[in-house]
N, CA, C and O atoms as a printed pandas DataFrame, in Angstrom:
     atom_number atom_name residue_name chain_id  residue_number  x_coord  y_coord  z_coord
0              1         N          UNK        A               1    0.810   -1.204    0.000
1              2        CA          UNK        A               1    0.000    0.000    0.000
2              3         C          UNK        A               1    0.847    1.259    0.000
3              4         O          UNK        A               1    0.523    2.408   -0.300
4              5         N          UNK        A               2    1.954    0.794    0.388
5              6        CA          UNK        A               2    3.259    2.064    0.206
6              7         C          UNK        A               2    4.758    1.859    0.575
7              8         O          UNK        A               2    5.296    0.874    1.080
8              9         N          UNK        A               3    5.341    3.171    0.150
9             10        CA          UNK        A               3    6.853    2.776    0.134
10            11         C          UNK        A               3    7.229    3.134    1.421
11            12         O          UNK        A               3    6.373    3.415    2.260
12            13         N          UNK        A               4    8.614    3.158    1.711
13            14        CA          UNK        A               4    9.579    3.365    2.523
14            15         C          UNK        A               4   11.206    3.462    2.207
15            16         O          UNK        A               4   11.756    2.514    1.644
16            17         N          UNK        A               5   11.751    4.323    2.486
17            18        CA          UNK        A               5   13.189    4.425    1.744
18            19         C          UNK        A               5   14.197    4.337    2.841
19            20         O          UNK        A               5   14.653    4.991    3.779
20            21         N          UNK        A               6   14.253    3.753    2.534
21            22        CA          UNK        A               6   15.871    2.910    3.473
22            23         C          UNK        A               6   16.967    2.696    2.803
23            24         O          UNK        A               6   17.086    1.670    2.132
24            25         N          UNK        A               7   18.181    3.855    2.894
25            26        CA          UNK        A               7   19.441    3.914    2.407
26            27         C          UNK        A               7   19.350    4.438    0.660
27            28         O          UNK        A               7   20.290    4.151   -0.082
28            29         N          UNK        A               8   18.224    5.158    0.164
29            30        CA          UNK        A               8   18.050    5.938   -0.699
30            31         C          UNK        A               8   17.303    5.044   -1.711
31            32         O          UNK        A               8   16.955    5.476   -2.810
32            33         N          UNK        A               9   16.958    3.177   -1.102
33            34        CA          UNK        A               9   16.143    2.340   -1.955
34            35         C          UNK        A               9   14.892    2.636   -1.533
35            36         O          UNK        A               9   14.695    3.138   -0.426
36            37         N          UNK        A              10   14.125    2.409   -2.210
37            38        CA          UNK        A              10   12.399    2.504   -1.893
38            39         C          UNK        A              10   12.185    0.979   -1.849
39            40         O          UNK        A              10   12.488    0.278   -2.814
40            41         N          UNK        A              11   11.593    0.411   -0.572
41            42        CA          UNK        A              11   10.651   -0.762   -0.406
42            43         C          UNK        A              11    9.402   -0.390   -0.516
43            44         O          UNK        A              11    8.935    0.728   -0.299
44            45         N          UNK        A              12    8.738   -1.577   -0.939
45            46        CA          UNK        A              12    7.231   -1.039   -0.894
46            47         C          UNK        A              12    6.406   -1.931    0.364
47            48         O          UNK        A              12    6.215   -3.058   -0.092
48            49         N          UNK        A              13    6.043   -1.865    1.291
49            50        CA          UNK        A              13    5.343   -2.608    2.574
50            51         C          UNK        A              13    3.396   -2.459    2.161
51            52         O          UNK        A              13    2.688   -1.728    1.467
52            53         N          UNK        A              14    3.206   -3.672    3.106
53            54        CA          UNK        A              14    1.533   -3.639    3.262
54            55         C          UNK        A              14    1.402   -2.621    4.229
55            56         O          UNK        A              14    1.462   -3.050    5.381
56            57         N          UNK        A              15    1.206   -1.138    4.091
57            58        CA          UNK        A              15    0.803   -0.420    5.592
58            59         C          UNK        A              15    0.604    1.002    5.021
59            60         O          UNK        A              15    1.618    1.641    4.741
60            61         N          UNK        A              16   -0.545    1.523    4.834
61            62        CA          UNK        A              16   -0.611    3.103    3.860
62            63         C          UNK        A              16    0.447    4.145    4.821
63            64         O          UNK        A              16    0.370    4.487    6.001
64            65         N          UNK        A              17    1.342    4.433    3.856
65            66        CA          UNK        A              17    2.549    5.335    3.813
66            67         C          UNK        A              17    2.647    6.242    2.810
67            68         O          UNK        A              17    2.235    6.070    1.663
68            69         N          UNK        A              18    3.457    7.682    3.440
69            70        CA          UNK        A              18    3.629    8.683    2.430
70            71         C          UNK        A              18    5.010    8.855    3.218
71            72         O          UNK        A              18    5.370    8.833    4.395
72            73         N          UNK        A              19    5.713    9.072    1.715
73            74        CA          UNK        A              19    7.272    9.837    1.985
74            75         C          UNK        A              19    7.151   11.121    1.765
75            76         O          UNK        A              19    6.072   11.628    1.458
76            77         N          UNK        A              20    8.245   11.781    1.900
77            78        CA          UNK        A              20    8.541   13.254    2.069
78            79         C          UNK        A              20    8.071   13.380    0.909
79            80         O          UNK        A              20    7.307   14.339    0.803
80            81         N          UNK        A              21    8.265   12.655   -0.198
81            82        CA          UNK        A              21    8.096   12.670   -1.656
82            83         C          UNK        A              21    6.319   13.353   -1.746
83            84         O          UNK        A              21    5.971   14.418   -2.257
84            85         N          UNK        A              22    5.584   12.469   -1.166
85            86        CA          UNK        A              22    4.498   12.505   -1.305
86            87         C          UNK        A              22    3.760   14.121   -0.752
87            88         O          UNK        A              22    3.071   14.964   -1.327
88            89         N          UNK        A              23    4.368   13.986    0.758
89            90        CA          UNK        A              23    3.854   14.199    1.415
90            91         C          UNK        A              23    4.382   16.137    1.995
91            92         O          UNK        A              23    3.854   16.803    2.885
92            93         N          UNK        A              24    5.394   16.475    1.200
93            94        CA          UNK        A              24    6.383   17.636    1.551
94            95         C          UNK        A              24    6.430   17.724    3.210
95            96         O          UNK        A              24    6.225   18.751    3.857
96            97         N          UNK        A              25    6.739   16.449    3.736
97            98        CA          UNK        A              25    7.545   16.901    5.121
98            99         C          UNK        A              25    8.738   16.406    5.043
99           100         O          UNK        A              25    9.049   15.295    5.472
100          101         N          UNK        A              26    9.398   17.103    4.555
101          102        CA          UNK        A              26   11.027   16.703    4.380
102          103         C          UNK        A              26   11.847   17.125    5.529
103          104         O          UNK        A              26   12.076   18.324    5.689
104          105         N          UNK        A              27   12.446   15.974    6.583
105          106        CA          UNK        A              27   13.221   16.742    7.778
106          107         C          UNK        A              27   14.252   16.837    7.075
107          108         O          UNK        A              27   15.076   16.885    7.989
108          109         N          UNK        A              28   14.889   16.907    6.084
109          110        CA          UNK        A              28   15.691   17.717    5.776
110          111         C          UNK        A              28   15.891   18.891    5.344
111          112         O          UNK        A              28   17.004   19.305    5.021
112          113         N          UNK        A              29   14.815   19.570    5.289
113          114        CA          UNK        A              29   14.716   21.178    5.197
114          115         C          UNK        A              29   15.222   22.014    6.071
115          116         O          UNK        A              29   15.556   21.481    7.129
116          117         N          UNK        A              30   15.359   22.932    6.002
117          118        CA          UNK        A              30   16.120   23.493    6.863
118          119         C          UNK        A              30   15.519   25.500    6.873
119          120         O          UNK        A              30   15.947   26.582    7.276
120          121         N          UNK        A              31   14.120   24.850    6.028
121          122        CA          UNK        A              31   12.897   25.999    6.593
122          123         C          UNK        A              31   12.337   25.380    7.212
123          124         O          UNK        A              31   12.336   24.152    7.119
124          125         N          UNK        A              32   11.542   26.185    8.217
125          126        CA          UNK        A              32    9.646   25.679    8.416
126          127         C          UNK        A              32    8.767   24.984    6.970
127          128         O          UNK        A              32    9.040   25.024    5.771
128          129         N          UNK        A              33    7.935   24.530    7.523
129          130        CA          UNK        A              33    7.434   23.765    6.456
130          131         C          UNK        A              33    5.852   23.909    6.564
131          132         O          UNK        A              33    5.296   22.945    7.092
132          133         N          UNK        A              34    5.050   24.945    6.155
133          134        CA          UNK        A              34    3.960   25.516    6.410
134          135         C          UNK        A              34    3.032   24.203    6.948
135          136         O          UNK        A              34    3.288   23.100    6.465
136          137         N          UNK        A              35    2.215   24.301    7.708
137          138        CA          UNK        A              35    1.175   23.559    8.111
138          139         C          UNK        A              35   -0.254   24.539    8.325
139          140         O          UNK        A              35   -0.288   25.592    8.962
140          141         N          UNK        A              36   -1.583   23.788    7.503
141          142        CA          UNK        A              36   -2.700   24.381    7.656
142          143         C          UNK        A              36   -3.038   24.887    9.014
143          144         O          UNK        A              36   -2.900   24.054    9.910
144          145         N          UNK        A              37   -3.588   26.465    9.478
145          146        CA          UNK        A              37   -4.173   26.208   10.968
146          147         C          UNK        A              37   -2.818   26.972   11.724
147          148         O          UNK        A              37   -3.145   27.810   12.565
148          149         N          UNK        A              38   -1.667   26.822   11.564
149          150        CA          UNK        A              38   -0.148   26.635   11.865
150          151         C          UNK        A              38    0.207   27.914   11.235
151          152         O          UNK        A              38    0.648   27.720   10.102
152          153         N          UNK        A              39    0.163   29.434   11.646
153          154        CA          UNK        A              39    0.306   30.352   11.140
154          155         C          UNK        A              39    1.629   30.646   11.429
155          156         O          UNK        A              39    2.412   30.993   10.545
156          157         N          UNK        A              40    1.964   30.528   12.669
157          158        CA          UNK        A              40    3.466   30.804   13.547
158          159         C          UNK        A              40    4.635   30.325   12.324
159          160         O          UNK        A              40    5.679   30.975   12.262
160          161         N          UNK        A              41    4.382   29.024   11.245
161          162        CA          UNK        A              41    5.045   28.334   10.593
162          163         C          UNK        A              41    5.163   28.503    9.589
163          164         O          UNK        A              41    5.998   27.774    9.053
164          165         N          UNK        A              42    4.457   29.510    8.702
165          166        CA          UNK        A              42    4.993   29.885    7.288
166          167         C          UNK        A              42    5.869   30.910    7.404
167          168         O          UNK        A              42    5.596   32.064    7.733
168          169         N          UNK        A              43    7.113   30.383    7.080
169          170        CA          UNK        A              43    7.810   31.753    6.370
170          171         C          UNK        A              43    9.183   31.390    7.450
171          172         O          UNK        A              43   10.353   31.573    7.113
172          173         N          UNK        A              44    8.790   30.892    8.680
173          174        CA          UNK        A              44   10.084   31.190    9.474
174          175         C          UNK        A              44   11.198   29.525    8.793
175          176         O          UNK        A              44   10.865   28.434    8.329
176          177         N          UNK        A              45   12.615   30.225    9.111
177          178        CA          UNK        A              45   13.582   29.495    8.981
178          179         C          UNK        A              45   14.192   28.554    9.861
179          180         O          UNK        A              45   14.488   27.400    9.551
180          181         N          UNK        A              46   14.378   29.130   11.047
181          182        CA          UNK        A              46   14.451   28.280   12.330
182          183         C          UNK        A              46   13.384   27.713   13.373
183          184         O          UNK        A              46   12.232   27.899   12.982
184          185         N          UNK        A              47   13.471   27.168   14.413
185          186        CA          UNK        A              47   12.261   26.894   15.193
186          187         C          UNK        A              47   12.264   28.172   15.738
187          188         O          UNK        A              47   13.243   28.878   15.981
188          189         N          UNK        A              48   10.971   28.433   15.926
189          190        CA          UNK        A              48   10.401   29.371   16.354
190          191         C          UNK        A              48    9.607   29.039   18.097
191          192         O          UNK        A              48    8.617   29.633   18.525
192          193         N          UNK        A              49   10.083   28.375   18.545
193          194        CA          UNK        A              49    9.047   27.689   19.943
194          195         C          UNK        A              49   10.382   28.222   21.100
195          196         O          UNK        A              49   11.581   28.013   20.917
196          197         N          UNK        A              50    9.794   28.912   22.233
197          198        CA          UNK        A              50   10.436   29.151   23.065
198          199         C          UNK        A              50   11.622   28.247   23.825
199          200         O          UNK        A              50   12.710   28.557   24.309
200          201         N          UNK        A              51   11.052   27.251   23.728
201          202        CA          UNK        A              51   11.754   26.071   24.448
202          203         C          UNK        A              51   12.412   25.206   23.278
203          204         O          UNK        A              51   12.471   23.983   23.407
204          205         N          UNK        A              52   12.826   25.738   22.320
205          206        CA          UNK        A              52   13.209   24.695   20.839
206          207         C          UNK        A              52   14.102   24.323   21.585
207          208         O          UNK        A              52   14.562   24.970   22.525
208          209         N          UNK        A              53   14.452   23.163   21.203
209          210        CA          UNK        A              53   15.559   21.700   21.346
210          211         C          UNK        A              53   16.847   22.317   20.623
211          212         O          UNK        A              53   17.956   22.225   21.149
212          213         N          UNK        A              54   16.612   23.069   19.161
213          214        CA          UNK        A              54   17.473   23.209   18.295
214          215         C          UNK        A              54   17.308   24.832   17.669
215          216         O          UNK        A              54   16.136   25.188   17.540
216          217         N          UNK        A              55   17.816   25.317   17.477
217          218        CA          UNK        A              55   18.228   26.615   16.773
218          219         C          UNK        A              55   18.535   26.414   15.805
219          220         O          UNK        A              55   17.745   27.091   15.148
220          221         N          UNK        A              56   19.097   25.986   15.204
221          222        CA          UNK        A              56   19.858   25.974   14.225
222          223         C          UNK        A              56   18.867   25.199   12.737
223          224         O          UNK        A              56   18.056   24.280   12.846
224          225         N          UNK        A              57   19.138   25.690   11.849
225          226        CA          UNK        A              57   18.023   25.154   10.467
226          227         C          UNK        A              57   18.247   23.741   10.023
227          228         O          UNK        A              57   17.597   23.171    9.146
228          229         N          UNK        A              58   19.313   23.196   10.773
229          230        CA          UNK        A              58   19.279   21.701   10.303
230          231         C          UNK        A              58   18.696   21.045   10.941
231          232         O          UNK        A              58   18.788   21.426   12.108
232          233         N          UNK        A              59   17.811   19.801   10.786
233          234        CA          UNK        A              59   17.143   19.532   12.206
234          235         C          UNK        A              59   17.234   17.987   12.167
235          236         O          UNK        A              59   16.401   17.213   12.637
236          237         N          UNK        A              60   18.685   17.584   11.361
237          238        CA          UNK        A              60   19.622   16.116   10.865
238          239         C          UNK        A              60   20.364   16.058   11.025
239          240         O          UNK        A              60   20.875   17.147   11.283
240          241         N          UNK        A              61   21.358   14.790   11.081
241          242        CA          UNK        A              61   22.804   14.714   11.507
242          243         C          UNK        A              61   22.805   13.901    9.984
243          244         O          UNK        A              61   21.984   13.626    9.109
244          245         N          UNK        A              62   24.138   13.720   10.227
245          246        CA          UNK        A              62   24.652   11.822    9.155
246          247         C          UNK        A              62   24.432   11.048   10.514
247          248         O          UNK        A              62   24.140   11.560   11.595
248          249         N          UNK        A              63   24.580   10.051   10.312
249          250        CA          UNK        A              63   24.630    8.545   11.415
250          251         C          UNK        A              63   26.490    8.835   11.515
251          252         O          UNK        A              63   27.180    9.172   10.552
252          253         N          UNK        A              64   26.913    8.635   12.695
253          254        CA          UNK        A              64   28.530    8.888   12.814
254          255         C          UNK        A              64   29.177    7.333   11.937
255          256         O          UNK        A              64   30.378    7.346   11.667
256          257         N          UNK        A              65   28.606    6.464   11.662
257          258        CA          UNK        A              65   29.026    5.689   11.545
258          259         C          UNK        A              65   29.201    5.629    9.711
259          260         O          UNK        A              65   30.116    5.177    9.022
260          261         N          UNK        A              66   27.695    6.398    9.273
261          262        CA          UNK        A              66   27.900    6.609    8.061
262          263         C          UNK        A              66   28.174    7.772    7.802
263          264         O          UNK        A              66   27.154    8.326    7.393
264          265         N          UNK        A              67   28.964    8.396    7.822
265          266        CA          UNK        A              67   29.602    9.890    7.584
266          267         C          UNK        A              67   30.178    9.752    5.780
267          268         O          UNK        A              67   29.864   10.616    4.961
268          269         N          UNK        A              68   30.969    8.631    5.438
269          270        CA          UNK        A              68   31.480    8.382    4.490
270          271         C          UNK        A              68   30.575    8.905    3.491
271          272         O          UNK        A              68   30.771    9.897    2.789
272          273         N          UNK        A              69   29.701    8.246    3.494
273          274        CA          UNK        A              69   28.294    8.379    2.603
274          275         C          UNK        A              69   27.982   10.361    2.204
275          276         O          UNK        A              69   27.507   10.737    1.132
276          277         N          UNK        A              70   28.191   10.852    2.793
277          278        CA          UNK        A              70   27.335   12.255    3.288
278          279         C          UNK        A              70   26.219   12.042    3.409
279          280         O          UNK        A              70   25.833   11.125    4.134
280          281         N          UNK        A              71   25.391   12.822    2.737
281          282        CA          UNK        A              71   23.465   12.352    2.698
282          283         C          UNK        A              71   23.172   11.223    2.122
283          284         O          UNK        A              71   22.049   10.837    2.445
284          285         N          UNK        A              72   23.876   10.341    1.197
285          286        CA          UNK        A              72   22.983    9.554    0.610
286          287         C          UNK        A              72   24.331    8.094    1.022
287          288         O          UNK        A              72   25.172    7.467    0.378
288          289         N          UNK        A              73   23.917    8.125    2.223
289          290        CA          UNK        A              73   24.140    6.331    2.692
290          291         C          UNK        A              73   23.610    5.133    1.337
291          292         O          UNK        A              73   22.704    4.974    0.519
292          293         N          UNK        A              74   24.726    4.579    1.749
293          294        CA          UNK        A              74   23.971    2.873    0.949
294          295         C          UNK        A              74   22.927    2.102    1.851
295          296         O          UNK        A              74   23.101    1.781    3.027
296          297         N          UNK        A              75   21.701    1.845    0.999
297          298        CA          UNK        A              75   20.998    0.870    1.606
298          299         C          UNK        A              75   22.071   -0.342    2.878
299          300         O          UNK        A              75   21.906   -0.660    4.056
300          301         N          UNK        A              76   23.185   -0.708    1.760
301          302        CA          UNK        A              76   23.925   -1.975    2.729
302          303         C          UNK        A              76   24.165   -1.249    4.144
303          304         O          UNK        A              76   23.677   -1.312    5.272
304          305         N          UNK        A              77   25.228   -0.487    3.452
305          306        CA          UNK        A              77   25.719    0.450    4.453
306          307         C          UNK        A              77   24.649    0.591    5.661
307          308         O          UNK        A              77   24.867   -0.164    6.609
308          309         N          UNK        A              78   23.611    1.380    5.761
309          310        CA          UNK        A              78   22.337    1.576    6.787
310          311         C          UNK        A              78   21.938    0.544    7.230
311          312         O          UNK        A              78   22.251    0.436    8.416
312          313         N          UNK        A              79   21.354   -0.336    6.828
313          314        CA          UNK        A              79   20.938   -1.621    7.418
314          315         C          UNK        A              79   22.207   -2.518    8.603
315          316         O          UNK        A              79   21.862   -3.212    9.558
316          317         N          UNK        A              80   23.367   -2.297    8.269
317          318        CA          UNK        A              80   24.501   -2.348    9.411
318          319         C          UNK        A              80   24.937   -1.504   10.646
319          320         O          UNK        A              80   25.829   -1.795   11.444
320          321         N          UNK        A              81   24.110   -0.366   10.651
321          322        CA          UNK        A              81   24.020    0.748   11.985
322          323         C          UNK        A              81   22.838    0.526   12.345
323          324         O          UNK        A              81   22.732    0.856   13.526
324          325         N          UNK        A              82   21.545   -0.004   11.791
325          326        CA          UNK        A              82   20.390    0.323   12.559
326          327         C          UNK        A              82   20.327   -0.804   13.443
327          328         O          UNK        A              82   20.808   -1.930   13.317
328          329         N          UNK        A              83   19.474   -0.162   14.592
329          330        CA          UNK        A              83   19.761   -1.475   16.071
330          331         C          UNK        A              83   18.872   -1.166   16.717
331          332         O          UNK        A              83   18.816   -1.887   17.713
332          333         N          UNK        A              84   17.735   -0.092   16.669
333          334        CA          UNK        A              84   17.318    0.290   17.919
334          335         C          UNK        A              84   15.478    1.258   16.760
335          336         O          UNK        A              84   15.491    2.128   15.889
336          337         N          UNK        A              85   14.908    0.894   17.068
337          338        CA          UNK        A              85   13.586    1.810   16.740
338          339         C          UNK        A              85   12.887    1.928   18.232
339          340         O          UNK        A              85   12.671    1.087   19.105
340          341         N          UNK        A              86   12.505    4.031   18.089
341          342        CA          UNK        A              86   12.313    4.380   19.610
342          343         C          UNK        A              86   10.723    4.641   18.570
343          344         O          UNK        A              86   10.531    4.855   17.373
344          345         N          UNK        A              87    9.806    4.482   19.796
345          346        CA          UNK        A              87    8.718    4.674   19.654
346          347         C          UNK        A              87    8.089    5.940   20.548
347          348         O          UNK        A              87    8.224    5.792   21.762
348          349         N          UNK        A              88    7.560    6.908   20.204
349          350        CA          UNK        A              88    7.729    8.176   21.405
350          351         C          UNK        A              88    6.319    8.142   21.196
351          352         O          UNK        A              88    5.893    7.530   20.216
352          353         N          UNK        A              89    5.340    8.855   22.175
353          354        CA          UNK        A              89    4.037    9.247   22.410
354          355         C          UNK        A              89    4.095   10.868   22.369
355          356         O          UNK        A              89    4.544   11.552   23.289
356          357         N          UNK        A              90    3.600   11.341   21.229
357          358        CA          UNK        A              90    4.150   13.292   21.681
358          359         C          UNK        A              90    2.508   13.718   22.046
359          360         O          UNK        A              90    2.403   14.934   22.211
360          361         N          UNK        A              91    1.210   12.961   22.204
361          362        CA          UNK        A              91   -0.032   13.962   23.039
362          363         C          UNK        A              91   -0.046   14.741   21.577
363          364         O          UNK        A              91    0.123   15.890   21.983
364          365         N          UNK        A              92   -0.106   14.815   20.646
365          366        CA          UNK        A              92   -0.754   15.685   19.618
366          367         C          UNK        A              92   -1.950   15.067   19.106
367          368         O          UNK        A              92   -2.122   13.857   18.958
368          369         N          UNK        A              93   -2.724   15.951   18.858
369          370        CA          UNK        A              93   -3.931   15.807   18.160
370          371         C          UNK        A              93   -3.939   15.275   16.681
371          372         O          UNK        A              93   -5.009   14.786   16.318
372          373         N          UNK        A              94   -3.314   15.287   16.129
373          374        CA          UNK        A              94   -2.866   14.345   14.460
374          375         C          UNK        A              94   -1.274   14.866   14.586
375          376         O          UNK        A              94   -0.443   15.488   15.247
376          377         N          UNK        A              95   -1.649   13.846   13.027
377          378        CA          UNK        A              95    0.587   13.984   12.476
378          379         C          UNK        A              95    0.617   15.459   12.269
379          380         O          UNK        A              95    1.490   16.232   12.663
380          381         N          UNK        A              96   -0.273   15.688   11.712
381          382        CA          UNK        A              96   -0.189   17.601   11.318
382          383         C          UNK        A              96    0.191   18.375   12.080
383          384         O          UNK        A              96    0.787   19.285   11.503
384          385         N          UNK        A              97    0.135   18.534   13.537
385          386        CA          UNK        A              97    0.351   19.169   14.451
386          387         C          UNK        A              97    1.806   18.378   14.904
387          388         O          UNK        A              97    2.840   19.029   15.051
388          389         N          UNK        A              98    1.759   16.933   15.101
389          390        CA          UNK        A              98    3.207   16.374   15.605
390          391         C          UNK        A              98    4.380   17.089   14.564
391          392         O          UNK        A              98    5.438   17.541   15.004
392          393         N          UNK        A              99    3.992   17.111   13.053
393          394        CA          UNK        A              99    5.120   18.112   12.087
394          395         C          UNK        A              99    5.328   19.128   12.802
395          396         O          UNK        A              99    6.441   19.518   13.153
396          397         N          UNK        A             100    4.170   19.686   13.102
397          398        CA          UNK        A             100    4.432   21.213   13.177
398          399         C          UNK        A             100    5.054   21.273   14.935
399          400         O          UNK        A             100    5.938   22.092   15.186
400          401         N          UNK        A             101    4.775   20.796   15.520
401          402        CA          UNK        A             101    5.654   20.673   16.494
402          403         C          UNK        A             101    7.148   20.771   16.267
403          404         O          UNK        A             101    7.945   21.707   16.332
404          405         N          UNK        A             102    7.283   19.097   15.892
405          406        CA          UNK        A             102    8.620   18.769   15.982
406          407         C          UNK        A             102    9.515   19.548   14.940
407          408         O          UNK        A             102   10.645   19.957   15.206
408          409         N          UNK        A             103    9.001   19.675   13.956
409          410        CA          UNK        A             103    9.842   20.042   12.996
410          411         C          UNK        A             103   10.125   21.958   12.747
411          412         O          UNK        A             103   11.192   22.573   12.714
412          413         N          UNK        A             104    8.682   22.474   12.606
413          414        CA          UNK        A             104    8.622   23.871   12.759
414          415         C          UNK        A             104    9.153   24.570   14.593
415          416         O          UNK        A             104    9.986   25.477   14.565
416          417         N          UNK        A             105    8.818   24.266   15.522
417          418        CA          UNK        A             105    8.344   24.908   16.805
418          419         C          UNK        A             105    9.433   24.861   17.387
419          420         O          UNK        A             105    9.957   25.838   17.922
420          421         N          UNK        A             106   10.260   22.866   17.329
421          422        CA          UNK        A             106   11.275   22.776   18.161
422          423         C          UNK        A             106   12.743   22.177   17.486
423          424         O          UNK        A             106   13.718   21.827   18.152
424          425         N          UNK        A             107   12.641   22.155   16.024
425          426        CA          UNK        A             107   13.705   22.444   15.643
426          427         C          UNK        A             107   13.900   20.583   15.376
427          428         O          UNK        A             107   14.652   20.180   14.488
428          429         N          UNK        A             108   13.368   19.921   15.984
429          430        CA          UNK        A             108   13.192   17.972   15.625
430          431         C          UNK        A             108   13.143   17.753   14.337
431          432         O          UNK        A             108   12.853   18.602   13.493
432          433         N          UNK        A             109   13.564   16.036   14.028
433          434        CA          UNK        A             109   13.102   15.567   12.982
434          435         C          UNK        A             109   13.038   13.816   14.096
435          436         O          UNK        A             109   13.534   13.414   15.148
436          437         N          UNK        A             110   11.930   13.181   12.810
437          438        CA          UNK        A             110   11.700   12.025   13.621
438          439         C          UNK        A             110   11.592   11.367   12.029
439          440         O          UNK        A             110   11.214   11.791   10.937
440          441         N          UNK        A             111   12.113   10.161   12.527
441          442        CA          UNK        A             111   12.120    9.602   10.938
442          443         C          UNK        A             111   10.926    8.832   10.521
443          444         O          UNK        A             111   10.933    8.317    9.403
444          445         N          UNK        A             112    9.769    8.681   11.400
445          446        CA          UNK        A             112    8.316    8.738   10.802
446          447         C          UNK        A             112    7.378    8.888   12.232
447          448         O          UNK        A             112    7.650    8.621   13.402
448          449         N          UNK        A             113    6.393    9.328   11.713
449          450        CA          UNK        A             113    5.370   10.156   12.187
450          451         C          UNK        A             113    3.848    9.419   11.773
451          452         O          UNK        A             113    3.182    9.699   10.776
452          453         N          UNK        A             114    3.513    8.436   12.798
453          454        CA          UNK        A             114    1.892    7.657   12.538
454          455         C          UNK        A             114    0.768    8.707   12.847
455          456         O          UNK        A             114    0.704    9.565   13.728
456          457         N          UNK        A             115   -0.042    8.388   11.904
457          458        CA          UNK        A             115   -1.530    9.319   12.336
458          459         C          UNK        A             115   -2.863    8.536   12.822
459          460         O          UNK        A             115   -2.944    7.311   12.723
460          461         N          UNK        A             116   -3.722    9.200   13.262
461          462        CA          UNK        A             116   -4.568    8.360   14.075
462          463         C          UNK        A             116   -5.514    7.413   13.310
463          464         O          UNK        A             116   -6.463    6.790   13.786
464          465         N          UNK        A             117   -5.123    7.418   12.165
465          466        CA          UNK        A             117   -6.011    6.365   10.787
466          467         C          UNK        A             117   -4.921    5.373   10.596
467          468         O          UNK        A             117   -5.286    4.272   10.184
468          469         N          UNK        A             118   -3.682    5.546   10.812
469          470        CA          UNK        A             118   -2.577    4.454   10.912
470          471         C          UNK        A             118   -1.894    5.761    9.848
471          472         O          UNK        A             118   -0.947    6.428   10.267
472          473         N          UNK        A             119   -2.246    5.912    9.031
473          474        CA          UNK        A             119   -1.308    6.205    8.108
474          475         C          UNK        A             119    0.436    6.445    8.518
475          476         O          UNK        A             119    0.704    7.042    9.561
476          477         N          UNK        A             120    1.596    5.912    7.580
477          478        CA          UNK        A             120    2.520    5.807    8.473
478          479         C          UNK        A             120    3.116    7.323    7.515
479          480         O          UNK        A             120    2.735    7.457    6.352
480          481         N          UNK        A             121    4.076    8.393    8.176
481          482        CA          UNK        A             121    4.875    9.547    7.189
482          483         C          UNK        A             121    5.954    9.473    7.934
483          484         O          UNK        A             121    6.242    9.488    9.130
484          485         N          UNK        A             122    6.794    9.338    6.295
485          486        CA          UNK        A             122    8.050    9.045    6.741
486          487         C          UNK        A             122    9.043   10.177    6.269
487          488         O          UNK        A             122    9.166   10.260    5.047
488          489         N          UNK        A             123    9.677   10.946    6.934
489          490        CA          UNK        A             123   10.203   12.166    6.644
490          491         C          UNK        A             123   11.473   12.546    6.664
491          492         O          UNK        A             123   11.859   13.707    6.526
492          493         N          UNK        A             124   12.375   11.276    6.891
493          494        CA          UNK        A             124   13.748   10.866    6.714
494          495         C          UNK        A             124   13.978    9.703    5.943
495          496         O          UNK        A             124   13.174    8.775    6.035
496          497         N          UNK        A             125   15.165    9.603    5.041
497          498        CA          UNK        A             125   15.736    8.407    4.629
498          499         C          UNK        A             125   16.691    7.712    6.080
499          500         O          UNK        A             125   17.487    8.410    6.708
500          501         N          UNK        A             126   16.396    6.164    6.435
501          502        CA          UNK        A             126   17.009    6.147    7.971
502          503         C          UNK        A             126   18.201    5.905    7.778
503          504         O          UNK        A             126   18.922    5.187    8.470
504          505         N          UNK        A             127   18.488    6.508    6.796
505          506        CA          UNK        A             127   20.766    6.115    6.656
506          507         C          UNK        A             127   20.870    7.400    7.432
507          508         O          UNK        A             127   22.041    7.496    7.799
508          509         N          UNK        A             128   19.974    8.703    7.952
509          510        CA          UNK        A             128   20.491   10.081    8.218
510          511         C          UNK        A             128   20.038    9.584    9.975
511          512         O          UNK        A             128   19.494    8.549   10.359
512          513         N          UNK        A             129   20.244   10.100   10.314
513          514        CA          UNK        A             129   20.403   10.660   11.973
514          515         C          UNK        A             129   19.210   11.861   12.466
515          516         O          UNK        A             129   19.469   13.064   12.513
516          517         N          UNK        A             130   17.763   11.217   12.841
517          518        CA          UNK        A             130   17.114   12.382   13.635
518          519         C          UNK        A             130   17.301   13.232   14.361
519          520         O          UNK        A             130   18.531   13.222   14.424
520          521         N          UNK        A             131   16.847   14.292   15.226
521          522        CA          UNK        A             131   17.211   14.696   16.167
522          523         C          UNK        A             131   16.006   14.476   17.219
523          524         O          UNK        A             131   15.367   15.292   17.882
524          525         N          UNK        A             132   15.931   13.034   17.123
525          526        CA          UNK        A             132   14.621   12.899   18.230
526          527         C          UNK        A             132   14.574   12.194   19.019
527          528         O          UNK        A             132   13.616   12.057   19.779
528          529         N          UNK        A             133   16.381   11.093   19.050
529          530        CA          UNK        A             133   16.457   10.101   20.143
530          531         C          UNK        A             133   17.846    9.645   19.678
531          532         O          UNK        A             133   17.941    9.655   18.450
532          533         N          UNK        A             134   18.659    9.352   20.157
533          534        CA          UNK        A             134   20.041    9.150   20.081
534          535         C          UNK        A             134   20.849    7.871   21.024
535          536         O          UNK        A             134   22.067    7.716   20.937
């Protein structure tokens, strides 16, 4: 029912998914990324939330392990660092607001984001490094 990109390959899984592709939440932007409703979020460059996590417009690392790579890790490559999927509860009312949180307010990226219909959004390739659990 949809893809998933792991190390710059696209799998396709049984589970309705949208990529950044689809979906323009790219945590690799390094604007805000307008959200309906979400006025605070058009136009600004950095997080804008008193308490941001991050300042700064990147809101990604590389994985230290894949640095070699820069942005675009090998599928092989990625699948040999990953070890650990964190599952977080952020209390938002849909994914729309968890974006605009994490990504506009406090400067986060999370490398997917479920909504309350399941739908899964995935807003990192996971060869890169979130800034949402380490």
């Amino acid at each position: 029912m949809g893809d998933l990109i792991i190390g710059g390959q696209r799998f396709h899984i049984d589970a309705p998914t949208r990529t950044w592709y689809e979906s323009g939440w790219n945590a690799m932007s390094e604007v805000c990324i307008p959200v309906a409703g979400h006025p605070e979020s058009y136009g600004c460059t950095v997080a804008y939330g008193a308490r941001a996590k991050n300042r700064r417009p990147r809101r990604y690392s590389t994985r230290p392990r894949l640095r070699q790579f820069g942005q675009k890790p090998t599928y092989e490559a990625t699948k040999s660092v990953i070890n650990k999927f964190v599952l977080h509860h952020d209390g938002c009312f849909d994914a729309k607001m968890c974006w605009n949180v994490l990504h506009n307010e406090r400067g986060l990226s999370a490398h997917f984001i479920i909504d309350n219909d399941g739908m899964i959004f995935q807003t990192l390739d996971l060869g890169l490094m979130g800034y949402h659990a380490k």
